[in-house]
C-alpha positions as CSV (number, residue, x, y, z in Angstrom):
1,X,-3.0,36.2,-81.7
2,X,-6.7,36.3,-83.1
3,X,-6.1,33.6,-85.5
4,X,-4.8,31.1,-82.5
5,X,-8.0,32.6,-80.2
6,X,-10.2,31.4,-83.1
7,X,-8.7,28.1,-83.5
8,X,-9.3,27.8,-79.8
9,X,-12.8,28.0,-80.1
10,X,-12.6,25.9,-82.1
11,X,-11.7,22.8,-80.0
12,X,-12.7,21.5,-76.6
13,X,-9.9,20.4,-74.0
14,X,-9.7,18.0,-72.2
15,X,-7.8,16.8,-69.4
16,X,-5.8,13.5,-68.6
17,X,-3.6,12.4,-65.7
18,X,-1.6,9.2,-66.1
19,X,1.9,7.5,-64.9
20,X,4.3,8.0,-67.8
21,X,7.4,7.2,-65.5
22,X,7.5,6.4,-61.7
23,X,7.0,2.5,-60.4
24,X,3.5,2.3,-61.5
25,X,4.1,3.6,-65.1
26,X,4.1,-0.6,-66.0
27,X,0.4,0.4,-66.4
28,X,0.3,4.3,-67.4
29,X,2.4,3.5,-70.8
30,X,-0.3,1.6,-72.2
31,X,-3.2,3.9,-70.7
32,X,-1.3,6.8,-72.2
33,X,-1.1,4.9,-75.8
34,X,-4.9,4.2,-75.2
35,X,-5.6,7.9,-74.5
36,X,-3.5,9.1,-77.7
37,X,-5.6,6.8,-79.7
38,X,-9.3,7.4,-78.5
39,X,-8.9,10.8,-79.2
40,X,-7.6,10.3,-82.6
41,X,-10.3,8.0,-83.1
42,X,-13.0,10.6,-81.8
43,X,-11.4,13.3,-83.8
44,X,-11.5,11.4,-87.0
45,X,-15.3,10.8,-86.3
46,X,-16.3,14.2,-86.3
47,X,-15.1,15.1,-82.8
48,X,-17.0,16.4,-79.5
49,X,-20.3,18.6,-81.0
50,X,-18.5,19.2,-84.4
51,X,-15.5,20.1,-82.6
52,X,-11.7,18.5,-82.3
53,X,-10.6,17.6,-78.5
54,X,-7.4,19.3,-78.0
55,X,-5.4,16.6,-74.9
56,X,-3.9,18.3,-72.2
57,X,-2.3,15.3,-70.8
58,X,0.2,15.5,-67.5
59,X,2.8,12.8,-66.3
60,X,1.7,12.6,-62.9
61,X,5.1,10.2,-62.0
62,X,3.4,8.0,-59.5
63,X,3.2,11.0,-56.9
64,X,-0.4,11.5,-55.4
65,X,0.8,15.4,-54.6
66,X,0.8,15.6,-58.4
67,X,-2.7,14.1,-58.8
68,X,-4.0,17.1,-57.0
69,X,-2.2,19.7,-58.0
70,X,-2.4,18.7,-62.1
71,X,-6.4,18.1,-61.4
72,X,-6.5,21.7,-59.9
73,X,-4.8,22.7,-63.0
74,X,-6.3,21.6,-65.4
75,X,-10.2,22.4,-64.0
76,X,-9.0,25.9,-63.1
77,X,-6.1,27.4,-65.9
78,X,-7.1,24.9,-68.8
79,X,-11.0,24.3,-68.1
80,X,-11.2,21.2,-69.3
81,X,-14.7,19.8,-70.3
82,X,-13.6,16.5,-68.9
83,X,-10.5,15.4,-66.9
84,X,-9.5,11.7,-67.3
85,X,-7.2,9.3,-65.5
86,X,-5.9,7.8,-62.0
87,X,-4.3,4.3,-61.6
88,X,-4.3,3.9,-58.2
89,X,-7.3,4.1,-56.1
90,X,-4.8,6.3,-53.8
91,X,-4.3,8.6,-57.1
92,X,-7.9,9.1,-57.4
93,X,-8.8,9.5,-54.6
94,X,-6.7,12.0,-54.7
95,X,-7.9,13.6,-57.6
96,X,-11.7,13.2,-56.2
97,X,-12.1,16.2,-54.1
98,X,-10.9,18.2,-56.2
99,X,-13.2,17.3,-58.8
100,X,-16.1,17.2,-56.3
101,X,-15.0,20.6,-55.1
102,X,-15.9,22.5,-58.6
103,X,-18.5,20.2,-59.8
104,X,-16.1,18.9,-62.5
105,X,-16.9,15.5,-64.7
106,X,-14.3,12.9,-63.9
107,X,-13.4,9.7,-65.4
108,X,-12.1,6.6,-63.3
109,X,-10.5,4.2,-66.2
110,X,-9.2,1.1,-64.1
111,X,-9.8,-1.9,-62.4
112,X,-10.0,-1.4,-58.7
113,X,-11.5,-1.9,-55.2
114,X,-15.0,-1.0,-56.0
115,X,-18.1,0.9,-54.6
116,X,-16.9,4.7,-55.7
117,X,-20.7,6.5,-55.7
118,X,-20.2,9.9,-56.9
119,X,-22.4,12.0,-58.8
120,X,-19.2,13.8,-61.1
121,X,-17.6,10.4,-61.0
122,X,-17.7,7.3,-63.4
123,X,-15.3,4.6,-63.2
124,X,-15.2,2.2,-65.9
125,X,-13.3,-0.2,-64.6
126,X,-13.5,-3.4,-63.8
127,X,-14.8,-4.2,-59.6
128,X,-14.5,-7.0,-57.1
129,X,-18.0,-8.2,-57.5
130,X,-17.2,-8.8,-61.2
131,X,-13.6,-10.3,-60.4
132,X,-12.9,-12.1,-57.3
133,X,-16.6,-12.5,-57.0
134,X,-16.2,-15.2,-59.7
135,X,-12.6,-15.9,-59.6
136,X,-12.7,-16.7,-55.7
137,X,-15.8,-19.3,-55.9
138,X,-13.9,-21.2,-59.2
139,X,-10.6,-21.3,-57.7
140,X,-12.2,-22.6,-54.0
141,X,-13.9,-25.6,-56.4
142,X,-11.1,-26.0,-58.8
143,X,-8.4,-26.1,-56.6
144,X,-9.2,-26.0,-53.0
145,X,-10.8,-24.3,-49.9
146,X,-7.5,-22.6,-48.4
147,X,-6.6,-19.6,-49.5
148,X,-3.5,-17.4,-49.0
149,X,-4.0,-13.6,-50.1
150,X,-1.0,-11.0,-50.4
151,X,-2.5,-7.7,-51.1
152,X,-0.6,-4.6,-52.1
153,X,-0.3,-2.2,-49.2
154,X,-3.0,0.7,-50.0
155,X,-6.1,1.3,-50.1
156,X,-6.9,-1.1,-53.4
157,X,-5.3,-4.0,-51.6
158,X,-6.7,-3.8,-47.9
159,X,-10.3,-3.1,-49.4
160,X,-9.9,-5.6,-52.2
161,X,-8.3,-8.2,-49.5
162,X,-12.0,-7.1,-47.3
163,X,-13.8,-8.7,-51.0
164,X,-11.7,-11.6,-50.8
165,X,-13.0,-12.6,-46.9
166,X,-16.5,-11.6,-48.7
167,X,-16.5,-14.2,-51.6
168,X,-14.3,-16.7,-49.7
169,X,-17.2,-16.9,-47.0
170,X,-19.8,-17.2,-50.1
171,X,-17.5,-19.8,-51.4
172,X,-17.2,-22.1,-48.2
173,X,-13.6,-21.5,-48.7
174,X,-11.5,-20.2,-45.5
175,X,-8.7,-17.5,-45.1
176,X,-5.0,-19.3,-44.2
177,X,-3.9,-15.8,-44.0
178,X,-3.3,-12.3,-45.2
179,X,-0.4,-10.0,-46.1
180,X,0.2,-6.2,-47.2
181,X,3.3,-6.0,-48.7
182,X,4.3,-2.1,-49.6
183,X,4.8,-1.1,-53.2
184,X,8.7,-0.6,-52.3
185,X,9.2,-4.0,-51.7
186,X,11.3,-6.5,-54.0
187,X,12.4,-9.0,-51.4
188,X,9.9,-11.8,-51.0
189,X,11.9,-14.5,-49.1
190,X,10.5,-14.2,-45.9
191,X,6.7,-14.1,-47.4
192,X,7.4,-17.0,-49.2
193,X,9.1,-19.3,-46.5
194,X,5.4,-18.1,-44.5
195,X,3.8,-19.5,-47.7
196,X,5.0,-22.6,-48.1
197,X,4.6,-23.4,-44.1
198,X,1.1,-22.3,-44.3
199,X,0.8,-25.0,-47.1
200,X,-2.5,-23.1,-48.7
201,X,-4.8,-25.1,-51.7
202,X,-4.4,-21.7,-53.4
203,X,-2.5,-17.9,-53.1
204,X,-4.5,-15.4,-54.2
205,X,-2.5,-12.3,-55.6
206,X,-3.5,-8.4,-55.2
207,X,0.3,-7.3,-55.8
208,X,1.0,-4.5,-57.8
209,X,3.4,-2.2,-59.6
210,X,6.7,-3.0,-60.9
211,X,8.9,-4.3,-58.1
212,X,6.0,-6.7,-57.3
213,X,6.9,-8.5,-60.2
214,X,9.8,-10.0,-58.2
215,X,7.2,-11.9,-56.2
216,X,6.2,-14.3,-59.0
217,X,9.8,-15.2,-59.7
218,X,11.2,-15.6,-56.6
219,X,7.8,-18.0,-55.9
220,X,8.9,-20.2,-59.3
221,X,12.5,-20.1,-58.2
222,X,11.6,-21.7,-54.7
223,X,9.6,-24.2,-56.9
224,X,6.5,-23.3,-55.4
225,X,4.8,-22.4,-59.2
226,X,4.4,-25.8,-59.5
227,X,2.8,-27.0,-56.1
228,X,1.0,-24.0,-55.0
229,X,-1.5,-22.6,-57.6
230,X,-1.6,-18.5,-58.0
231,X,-4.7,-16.6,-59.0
232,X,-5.1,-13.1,-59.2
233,X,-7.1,-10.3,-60.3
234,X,-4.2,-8.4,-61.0
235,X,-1.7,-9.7,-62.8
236,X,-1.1,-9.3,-66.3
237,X,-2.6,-5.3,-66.3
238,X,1.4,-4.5,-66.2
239,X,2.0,-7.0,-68.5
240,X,4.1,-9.3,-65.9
241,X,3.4,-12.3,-68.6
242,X,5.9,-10.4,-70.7
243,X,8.5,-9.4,-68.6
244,X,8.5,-13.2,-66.7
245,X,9.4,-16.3,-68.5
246,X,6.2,-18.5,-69.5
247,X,7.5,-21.0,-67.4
248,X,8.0,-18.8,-64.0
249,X,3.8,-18.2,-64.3
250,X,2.1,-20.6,-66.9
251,X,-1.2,-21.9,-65.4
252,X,-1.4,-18.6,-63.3
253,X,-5.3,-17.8,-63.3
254,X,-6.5,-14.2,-64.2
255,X,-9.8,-12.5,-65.0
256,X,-10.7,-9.4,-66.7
257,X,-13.2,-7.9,-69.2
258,X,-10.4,-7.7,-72.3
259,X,-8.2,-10.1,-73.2
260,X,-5.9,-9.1,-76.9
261,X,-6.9,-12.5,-77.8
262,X,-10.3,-12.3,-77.5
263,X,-12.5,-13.5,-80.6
264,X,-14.6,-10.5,-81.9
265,X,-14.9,-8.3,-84.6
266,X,-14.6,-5.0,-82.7
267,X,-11.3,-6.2,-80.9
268,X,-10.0,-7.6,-84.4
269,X,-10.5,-4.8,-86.1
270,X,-9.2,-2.5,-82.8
271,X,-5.8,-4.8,-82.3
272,X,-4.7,-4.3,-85.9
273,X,-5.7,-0.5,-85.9
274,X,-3.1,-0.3,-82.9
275,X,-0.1,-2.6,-84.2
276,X,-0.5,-0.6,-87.5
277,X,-0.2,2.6,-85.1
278,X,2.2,1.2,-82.5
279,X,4.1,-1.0,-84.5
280,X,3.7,-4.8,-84.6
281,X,6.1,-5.5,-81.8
282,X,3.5,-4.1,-79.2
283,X,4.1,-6.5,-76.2
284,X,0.4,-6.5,-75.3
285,X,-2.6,-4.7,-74.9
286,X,-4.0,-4.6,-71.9
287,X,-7.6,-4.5,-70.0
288,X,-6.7,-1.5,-69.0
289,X,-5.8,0.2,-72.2
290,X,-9.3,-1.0,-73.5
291,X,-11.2,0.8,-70.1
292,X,-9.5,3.7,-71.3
293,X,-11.2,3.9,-74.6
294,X,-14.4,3.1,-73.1
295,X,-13.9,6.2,-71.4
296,X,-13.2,8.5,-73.6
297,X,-16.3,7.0,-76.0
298,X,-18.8,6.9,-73.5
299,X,-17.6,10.5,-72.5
300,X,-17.8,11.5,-76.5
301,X,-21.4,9.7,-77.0
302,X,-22.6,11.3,-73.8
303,X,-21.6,15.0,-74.7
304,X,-23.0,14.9,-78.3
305,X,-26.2,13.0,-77.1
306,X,-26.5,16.3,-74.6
307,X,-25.6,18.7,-77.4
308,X,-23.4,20.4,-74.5
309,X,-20.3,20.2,-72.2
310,X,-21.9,21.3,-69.1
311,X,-20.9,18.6,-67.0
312,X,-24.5,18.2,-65.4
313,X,-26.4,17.8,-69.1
314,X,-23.2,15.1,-69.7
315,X,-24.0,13.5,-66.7
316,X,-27.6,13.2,-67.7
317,X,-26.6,11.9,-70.6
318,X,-24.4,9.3,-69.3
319,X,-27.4,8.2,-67.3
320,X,-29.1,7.2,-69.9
321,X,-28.3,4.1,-70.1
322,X,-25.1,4.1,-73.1
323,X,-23.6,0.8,-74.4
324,X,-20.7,0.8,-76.6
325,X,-19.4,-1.2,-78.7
326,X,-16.0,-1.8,-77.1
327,X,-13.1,-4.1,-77.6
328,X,-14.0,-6.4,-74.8
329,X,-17.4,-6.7,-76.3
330,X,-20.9,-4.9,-76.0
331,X,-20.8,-2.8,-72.6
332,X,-23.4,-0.8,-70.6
333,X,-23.1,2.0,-68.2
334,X,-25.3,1.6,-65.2
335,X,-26.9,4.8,-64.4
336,X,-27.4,4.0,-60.7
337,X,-24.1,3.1,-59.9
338,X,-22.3,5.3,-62.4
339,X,-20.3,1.4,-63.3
340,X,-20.2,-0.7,-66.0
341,X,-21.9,-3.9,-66.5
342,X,-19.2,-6.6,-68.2
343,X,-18.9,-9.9,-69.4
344,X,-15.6,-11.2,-67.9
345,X,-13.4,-14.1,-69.0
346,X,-11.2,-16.4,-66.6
347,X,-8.0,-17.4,-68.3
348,X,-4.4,-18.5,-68.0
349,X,-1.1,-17.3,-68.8
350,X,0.2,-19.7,-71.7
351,X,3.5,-20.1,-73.3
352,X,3.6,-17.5,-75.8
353,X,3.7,-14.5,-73.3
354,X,-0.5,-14.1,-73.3
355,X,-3.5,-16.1,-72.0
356,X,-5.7,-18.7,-73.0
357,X,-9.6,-17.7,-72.2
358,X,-11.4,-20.7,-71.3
359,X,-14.7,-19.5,-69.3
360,X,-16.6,-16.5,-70.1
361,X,-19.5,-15.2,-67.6
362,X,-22.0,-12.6,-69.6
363,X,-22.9,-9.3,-68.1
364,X,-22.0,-9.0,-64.7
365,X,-23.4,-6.5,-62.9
366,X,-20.7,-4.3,-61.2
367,X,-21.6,-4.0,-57.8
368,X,-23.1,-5.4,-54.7
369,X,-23.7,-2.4,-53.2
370,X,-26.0,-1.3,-55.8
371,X,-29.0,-1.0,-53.4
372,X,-27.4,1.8,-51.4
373,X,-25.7,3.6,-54.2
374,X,-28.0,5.0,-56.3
375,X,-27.1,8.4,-57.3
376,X,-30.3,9.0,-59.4
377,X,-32.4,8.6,-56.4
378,X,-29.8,10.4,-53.8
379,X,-27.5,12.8,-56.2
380,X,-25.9,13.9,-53.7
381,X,-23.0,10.9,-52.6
382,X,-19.8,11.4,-52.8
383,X,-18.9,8.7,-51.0
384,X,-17.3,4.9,-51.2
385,X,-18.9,2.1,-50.0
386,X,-16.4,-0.4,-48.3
387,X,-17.3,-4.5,-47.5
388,X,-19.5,-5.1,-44.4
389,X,-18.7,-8.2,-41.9
């Protein structure tokens, strides 16, 4: 029992909650393969203040219930220095509280609906401003000013359907209409026949999960891929372009930070470090999997730039102003917002089961409500800013 005490002391935990199984595990698996890794990675580098991080890592099975009572866990029995995770903005915001409650660091590692401002909070992910704020004006002048938006029916989507109305007005595009279609459903006839009468220049996608999926093939199958144009700011995280056949969604328009294709030497060098780990028959690594180990590495550089744990020196640290070097290219955390600045690429599914980058815009700053949330000058928000009409 000393001996296993001493090795203890030896290491820092840390905590993660992700979907392993449960209808949104299409994007956990590769989150959880992304975790595995980055600590690996930070291990192999000399760890956390010359110390291994021992993962504590929970399936959380798509149930928000579980989100609280892991996060409670893992703060409380395992005292973890960090706790990492959430996909949906539903699952962290369950997980939130909780963390605001002890004063704990957390870790937001995906795309969503934007304008979290929380002192113990950093999301990495990728926001509106930086997606449909660009996607939205280029679609409107590439294919039309009438848009049709079907949003997944939570928080992400009816917040994230709000930034659509925003852009689109920016845009001088109009709204044909809108639908929230719950995560359940997997029958899209009826949405599809109100589609095609609405005759839109363009449908803008914010489905998500697994039986979404369904959407895009039931669309091809009423031959509607080939008049009506899709773009979306979320397909592809759960690796739909694999699962679908190229030619149910080629020319669908996405955008994100990481692409597996893109052309640098980090992400070459990162790509074969994880087919050599995974195995070469990895479908795809996704945009989210990269946000992941941007997480973990700014958490790591943060911690040993602090010399300590103690989530207020980390946070400090973090505020800093860190870039990495990520995958997706060179990042920077923005120390008001608690964001991350990224370049993001438009691109389109192609025949091979992947995308075809062809428009990159450079360091895009993650917010638009960056004038009220600024959590070095008010520390105290624990709040999230929502679009204003």
């Amino acid at each position: 029992m000393p001996q296993r005490r001493a090795a203890a002391a030896e290491e820092i935990v840390v905590g993660n909650l992700l979907d392993s199984t449960g209808p949104i595990n299409i994007y956990g698996l590769p989150m959880v393969d992304a975790t595995k890794f980055a600590i690996d990675d930070i291990n192999s580098s000399g760890g956390v203040l010359g110390k291994k991080l021992h993962l504590v890592q929970f399936d959380t099975q798509s149930n928000n219930q579980l989100y609280t009572q892991y996060a409670t866990q893992l703060l409380l029995e395992s005292k973890v220095a960090v706790l990492m995770g959430g996909i949906t903005s539903a699952s962290r915001e369950a997980v939130r509280p909780v963390v605001d409650k002890y004063a704990a660091l957390y870790f937001y590692n995906e795309q969503y609906e934007g304008g979290v401002c929380d002192k113990n909070v950093f999301c990495t992910g990728v926001t509106p401003a930086q997606q449909i704020g660009n996607l939205a004006p280029w679609a409107v002048q590439e294919h039309g000013p009438k848009f049709y938006t079907l949003a997944a029916d939570y928080n992400y989507g009816h917040i994230s359907a709000d930034w659509v109305k925003v852009y689109l007005q920016q845009a001088k595009g109009e709204l044909a209409a809108q639908e929230f279609i719950p995560l359940d459903v997997v029958d899209f006839g009826s949405v599809i026949q109100r589609i095609e009468n609405a005759r839109p220049n363009v449908v803008l996608s914010l489905l998500v999960g697994g039986n979404h999926i369904a959407f895009y093939r039931q669309f091809a199958a009423a031959g509607l891929n080939k008049k009506i144009p899709i773009v979306s700011p979320t397909f592809g995280l759960g690796n739909e372009q694999i699962v679908l056949k190229p030619e149910e969604v080629e020319g669908l328009t996405v955008i994100y930070p990481y692409f597996q294709e893109l052309d640098n030497e980090t992400n070459k060098k990162w790509v074969a470090a994880w087919r050599q780990r995974y195995g070469a028959d990895y479908p795809y690594i996704t945009d989210s999997a990269n946000t992941v180990w941007n997480g973990w590495h700014l958490w790591a550089m943060a911690a040993n730039k602090a010399g300590s744990l103690e989530p207020a020196k980390v946070i400090a640290a973090l505020e800093s102003g860190l870039s990495f070097d990520a995958p997706e290219g060179k990042i920077r955390l923005d120390p008001q917002s608690h964001h991350v600045v990224h370049t993001v690429h438009l691109a389109k599914v192609n025949d091979k089961k992947g995308f075809t980058i062809f428009k990159s815009i450079e360091n895009v700053e993650p917010s638009d409500t960056k004038q009220v949330c600024d959590l070095i000058g008010k520390p105290d928000q624990h709040t999230q800013y929502t679009p204003k009409f």
